[in-house]
DSSP file (Angstrom, degrees, kcal/mol; ACC not computed):
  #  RESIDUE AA STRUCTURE BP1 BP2  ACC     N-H-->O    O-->H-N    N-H-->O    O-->H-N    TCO  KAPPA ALPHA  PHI   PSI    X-CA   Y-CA   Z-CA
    1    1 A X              0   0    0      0, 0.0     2,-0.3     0, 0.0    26,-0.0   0.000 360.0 360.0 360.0 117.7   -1.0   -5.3   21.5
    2    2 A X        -     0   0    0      0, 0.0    26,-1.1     0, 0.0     2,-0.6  -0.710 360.0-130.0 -86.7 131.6    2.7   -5.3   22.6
    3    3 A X  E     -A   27   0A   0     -2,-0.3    24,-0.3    24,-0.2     3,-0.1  -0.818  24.9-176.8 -93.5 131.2    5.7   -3.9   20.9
    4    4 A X  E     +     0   0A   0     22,-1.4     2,-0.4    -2,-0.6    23,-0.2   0.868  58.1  11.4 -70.1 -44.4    8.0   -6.5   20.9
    5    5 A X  E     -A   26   0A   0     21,-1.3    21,-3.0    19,-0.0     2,-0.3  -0.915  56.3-158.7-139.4 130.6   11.6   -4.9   19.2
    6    6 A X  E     -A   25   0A   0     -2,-0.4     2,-0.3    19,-0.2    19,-0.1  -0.974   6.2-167.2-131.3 139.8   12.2   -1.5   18.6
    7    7 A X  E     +A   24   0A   0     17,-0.8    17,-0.7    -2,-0.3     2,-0.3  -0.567  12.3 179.6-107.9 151.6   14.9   -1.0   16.0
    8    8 A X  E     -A   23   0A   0     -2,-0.3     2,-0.6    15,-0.2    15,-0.2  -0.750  20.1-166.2-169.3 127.0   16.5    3.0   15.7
    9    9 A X  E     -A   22   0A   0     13,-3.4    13,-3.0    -2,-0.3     2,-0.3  -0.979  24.2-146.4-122.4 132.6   19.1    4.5   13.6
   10   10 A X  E     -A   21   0A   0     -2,-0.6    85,-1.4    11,-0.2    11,-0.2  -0.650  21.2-158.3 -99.7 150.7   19.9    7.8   15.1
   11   11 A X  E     -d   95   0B   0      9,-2.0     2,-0.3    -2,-0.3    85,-0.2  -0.555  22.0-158.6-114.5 179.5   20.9   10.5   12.7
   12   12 A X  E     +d   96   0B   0     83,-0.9    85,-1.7    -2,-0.2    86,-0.4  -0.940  20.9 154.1-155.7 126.8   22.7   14.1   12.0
   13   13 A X        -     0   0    0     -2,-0.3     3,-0.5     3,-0.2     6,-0.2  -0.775  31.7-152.0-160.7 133.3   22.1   16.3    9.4
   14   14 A X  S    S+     0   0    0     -2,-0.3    -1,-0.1     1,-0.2     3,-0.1   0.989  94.3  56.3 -53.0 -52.5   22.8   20.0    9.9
   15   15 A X  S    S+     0   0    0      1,-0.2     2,-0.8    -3,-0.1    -1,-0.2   0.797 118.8  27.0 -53.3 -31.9   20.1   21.0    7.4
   16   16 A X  S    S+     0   0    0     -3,-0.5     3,-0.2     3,-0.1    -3,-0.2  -0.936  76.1 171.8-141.0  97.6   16.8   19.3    9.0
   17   17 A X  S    S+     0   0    0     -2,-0.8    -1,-0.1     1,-0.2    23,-0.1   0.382  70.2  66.0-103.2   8.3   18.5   19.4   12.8
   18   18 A X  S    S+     0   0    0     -5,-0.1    22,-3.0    21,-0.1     2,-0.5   0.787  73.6  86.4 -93.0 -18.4   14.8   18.2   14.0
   19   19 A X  E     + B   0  39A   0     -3,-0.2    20,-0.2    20,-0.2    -6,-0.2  -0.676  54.5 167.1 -96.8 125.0   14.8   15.0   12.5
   20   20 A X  E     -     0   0A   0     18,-2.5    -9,-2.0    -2,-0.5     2,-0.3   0.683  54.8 -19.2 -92.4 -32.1   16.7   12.4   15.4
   21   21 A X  E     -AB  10  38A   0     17,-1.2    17,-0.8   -11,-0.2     2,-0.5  -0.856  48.5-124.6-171.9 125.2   16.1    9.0   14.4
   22   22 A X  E     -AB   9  37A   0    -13,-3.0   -13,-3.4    -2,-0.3    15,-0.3  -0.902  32.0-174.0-112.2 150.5   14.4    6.8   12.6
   23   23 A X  E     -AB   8  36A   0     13,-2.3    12,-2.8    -2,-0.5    13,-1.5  -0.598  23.5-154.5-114.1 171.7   12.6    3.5   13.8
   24   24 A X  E     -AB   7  34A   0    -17,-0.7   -17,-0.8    10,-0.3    10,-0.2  -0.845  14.1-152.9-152.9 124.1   10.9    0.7   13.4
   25   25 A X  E     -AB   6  33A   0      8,-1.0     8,-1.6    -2,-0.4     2,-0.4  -0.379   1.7-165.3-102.7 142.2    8.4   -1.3   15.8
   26   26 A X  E     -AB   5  32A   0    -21,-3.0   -22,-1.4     6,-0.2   -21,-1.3  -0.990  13.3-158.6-118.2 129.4    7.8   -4.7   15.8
   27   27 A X  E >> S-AB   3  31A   0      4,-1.4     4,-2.1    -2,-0.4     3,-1.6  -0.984  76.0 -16.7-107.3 136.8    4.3   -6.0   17.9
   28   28 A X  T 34 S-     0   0    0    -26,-1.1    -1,-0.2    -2,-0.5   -25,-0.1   0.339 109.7 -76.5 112.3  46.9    4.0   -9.1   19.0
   29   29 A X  T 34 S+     0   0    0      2,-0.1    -1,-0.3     1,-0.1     3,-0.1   0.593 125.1  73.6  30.7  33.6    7.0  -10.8   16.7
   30   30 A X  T <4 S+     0   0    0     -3,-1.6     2,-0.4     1,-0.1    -2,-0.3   0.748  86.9  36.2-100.8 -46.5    4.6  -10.6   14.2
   31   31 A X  E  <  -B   27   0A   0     -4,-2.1    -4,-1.4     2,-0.0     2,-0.5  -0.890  56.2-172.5-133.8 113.2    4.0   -7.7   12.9
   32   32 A X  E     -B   26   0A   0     -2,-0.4     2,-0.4    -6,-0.2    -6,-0.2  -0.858  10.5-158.9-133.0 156.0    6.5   -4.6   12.2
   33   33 A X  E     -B   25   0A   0     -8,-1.6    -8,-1.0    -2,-0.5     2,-0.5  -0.944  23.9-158.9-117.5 123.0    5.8   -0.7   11.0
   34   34 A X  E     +B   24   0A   0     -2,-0.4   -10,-0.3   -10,-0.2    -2,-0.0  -0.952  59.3  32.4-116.5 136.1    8.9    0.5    9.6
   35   35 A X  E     +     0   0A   0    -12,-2.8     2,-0.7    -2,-0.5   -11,-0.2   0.366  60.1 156.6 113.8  -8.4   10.0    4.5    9.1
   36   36 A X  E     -B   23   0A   0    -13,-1.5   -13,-2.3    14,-0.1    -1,-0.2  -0.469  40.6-136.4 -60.7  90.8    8.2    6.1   12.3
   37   37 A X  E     -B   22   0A   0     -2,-0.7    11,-0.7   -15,-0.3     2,-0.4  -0.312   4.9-141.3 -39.0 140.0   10.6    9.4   12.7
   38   38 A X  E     -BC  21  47A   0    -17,-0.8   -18,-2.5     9,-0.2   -17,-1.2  -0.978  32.3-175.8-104.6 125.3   11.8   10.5   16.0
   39   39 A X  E     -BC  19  46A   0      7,-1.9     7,-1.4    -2,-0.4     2,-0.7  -0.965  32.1-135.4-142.2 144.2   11.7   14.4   16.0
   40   40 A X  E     + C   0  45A   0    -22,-3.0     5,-0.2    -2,-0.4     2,-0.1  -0.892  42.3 177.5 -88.2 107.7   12.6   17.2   18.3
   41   41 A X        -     0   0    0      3,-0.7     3,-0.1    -2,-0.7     4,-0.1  -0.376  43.9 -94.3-113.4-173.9    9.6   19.5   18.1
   42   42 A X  S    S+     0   0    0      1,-0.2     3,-0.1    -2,-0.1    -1,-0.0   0.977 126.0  41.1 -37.8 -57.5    8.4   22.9   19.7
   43   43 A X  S    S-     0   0    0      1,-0.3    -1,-0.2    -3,-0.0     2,-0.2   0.521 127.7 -86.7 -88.8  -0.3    6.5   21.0   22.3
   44   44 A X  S    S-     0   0    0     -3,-0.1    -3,-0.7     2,-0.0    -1,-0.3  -0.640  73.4 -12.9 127.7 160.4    9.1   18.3   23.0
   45   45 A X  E     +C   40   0A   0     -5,-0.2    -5,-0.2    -2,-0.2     2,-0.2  -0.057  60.4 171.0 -40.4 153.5    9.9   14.8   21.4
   46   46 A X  E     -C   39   0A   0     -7,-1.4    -7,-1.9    32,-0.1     2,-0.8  -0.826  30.0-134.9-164.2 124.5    7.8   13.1   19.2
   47   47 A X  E     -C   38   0A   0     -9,-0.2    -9,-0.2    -2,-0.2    28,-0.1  -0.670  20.5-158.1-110.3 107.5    7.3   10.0   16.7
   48   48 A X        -     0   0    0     -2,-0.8     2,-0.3   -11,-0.7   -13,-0.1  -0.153  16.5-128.8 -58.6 171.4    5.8   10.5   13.4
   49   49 A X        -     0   0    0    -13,-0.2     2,-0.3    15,-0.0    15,-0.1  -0.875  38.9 -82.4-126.1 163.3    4.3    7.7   11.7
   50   50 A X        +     0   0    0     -2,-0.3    12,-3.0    13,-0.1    13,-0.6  -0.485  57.3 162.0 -99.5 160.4    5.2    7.0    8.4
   51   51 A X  E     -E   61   0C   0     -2,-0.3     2,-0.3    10,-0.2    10,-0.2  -0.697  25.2-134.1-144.9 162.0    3.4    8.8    5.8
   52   52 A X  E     -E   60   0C   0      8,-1.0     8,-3.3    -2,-0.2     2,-0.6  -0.937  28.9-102.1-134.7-177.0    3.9    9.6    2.0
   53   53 A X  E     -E   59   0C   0     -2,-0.3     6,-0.3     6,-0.2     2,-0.1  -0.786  41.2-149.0-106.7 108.9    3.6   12.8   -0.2
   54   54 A X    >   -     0   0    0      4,-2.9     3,-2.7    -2,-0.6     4,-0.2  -0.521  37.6 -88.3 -80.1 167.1    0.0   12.6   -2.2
   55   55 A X  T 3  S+     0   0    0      1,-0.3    -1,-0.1     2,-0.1    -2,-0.0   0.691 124.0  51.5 -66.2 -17.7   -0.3   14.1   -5.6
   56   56 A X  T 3  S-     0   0    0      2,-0.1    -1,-0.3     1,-0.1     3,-0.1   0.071 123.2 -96.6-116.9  47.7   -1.3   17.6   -4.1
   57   57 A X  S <  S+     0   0    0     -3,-2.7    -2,-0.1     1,-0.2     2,-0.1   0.279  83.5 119.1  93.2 -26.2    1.2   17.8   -2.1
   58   58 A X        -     0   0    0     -4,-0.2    -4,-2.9    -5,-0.1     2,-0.3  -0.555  51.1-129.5 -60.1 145.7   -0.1   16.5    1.5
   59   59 A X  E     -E   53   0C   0     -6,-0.3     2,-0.4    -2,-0.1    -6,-0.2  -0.773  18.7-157.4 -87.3 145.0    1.1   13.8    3.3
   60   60 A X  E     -E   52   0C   0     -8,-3.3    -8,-1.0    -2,-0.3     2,-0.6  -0.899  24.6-110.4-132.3 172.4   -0.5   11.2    4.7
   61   61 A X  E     -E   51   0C   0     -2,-0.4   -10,-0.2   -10,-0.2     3,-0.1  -0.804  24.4-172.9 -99.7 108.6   -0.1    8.8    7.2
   62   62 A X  S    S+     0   0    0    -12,-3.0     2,-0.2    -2,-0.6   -11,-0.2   0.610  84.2   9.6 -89.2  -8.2    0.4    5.0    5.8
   63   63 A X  S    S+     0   0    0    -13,-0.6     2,-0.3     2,-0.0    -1,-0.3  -0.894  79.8 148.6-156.7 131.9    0.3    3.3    9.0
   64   64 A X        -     0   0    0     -2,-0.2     7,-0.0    -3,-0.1   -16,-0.0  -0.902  49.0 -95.4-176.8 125.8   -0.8    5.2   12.5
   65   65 A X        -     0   0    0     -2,-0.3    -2,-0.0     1,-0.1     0, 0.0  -0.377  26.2-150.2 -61.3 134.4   -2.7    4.0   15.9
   66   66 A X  S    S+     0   0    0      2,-0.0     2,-0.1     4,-0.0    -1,-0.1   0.635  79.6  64.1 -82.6 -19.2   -6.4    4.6   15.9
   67   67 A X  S  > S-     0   0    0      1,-0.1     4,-1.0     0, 0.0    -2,-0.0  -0.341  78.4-136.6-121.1-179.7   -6.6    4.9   19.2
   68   68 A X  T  4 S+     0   0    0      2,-0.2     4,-0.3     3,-0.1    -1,-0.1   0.453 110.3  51.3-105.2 -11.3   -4.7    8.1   21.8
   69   69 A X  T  > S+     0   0    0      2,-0.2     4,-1.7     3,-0.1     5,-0.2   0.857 111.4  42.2 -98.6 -25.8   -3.7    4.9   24.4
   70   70 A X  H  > S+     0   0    0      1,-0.2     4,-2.0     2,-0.2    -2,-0.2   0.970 116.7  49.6 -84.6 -24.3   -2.1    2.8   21.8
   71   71 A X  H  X S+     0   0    0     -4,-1.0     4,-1.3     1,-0.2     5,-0.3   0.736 108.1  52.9 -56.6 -22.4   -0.3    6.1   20.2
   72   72 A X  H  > S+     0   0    0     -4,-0.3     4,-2.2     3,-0.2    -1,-0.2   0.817 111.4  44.9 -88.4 -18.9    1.0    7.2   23.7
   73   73 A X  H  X S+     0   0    0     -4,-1.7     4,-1.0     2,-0.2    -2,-0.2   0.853 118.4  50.7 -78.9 -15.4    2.7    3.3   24.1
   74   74 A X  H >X S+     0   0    0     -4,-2.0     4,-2.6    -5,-0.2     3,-1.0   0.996 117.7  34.9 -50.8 -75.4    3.9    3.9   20.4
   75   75 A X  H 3X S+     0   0    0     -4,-1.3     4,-1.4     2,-0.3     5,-0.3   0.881 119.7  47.9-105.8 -75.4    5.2    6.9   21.2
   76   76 A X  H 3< S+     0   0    0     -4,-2.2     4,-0.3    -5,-0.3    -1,-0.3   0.715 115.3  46.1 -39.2 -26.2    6.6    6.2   24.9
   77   77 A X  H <X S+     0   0    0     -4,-1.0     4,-1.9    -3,-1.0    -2,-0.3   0.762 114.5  48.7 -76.5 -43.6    8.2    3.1   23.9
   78   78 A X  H  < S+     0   0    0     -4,-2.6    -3,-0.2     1,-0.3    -2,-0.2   0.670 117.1  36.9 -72.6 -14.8    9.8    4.6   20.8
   79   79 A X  T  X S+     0   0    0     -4,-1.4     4,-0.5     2,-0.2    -1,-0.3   0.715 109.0  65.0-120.1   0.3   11.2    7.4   22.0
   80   80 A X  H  > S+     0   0    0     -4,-0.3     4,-2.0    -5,-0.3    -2,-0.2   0.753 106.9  49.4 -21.0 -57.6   12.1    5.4   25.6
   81   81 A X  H  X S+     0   0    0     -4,-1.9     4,-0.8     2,-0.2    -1,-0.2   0.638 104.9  60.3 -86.0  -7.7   14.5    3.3   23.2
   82   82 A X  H  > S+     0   0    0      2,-0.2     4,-0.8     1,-0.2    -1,-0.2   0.722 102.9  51.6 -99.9  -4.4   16.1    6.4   21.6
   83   83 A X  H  X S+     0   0    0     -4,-0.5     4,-0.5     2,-0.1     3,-0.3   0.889 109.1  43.2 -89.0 -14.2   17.2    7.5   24.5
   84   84 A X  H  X S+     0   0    0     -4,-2.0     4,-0.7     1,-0.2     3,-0.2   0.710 112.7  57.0 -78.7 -11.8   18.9    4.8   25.6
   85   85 A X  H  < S+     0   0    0     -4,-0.8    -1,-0.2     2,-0.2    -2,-0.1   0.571 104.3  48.2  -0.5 -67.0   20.1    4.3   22.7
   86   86 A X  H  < S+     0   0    0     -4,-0.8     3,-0.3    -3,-0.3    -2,-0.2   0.399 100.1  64.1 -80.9  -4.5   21.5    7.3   22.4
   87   87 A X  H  < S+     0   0    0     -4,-0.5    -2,-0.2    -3,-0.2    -1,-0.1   0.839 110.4  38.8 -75.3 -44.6   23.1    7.3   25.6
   88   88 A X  S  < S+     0   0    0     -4,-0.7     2,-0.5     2,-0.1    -1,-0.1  -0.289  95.2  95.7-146.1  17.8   25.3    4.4   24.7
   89   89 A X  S    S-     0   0    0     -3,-0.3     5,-0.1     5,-0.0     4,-0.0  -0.935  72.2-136.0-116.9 126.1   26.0    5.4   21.0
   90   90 A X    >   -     0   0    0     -2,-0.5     3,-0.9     1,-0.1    -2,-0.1  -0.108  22.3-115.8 -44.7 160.3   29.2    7.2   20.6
   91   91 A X  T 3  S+     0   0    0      1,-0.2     3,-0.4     2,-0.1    -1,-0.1   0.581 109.9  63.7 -95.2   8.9   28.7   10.4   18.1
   92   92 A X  T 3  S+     0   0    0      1,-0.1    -1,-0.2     3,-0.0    -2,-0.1   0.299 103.5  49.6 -84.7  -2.0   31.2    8.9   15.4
   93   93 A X  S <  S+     0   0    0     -3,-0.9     2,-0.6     2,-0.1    -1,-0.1   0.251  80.7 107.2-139.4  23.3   29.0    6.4   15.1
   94   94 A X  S    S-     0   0    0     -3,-0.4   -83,-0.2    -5,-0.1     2,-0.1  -0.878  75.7-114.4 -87.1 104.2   25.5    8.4   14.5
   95   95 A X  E     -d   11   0B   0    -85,-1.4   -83,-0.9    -2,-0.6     2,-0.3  -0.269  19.6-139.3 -48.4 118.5   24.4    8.1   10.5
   96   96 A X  E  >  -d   12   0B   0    -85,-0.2     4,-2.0     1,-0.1   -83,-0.2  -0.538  10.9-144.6 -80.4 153.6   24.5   11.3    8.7
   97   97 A X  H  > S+     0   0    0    -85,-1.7     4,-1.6    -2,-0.3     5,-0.2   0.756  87.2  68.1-100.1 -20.1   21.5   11.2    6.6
   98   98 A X  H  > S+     0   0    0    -86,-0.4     4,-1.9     2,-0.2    -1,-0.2   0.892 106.8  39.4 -50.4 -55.5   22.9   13.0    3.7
   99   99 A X  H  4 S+     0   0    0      1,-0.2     3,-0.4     2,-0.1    -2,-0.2   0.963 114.8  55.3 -78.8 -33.9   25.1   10.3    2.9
  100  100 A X  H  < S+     0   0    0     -4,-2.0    -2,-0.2     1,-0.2     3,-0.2   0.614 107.8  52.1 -68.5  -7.3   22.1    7.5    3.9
  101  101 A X  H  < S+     0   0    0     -4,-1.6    -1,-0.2     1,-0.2    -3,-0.1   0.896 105.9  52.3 -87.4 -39.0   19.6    9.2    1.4
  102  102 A X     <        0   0    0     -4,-1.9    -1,-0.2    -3,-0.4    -2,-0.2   0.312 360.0 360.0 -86.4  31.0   22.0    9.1   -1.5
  103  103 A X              0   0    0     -3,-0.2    -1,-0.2    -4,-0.0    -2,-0.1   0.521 360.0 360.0 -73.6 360.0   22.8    5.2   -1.2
C-alpha cells in the first residue's frame, strides 16, 4: 500500500505547543485517513492517528496501521512532508488553532 498525497496544515497555539500539524494521507488515490496529528514529543516527532474520546474518558484510535512496517512509512512519510512543508511556509501563514477550533 502506497501513500499517494499527503495534505498538512501546520499550526501554533501557545497553550498545547506540542501539537505541529495536522494531516491527512491519501493511499493509492483511493483511499484517505484524515486528522493524523503531527506532535513534538519527549522522544522526538511523531504522528498520532486519529482517535476519539470514549465514554470513560480513553481515547481510541479510529483508524491506525496494524502492522510496525506500515506505521513507520505512515509515520516517515507524514512527518517527511511536514518538514518540507514547513521549510517553505512563512510563519504569518501558519493556522493558529485557537481561532481554527472556534470556526
Amino acid at each position: 500500500m502506497k501513500v499517494t498525497d499527503v495534505r498538512m496544515r501546520l499550526v501554533k497555539n501557545e497553550n498545547e505547543a506540542k501539537l505541529k500539524a495536522y494531516a491527512d494521507i491519501t493511499f493509492e488515490d483511493c483511499f484517505v485517513i484524515h486528522g493524523l496529528k503531527v506532535i513534538d514529543g519527549q522522544k522526538g516527532m511523531f504522528v498520532a492517528m486519529p482517535s476519539r474520546k470514549m465514554p470513560n474518558g480513553e481515547f481510541k484510535d479510529i483508524a491506525h496501521p496494524i502492522t510496525p512496517e506500515l506505521r513507520k512509512y505512515v509515520t516517515d512519510t507524514v512527518i517527511e512532508k511536514y518538514e518540507e512543508v514547513l521549510r517553505n511556509t512563512p510563519d504569518e501563514e501558519i493556522e493558529d488553532i485557537e481561532e481554527y477550533a472556534g470556526e
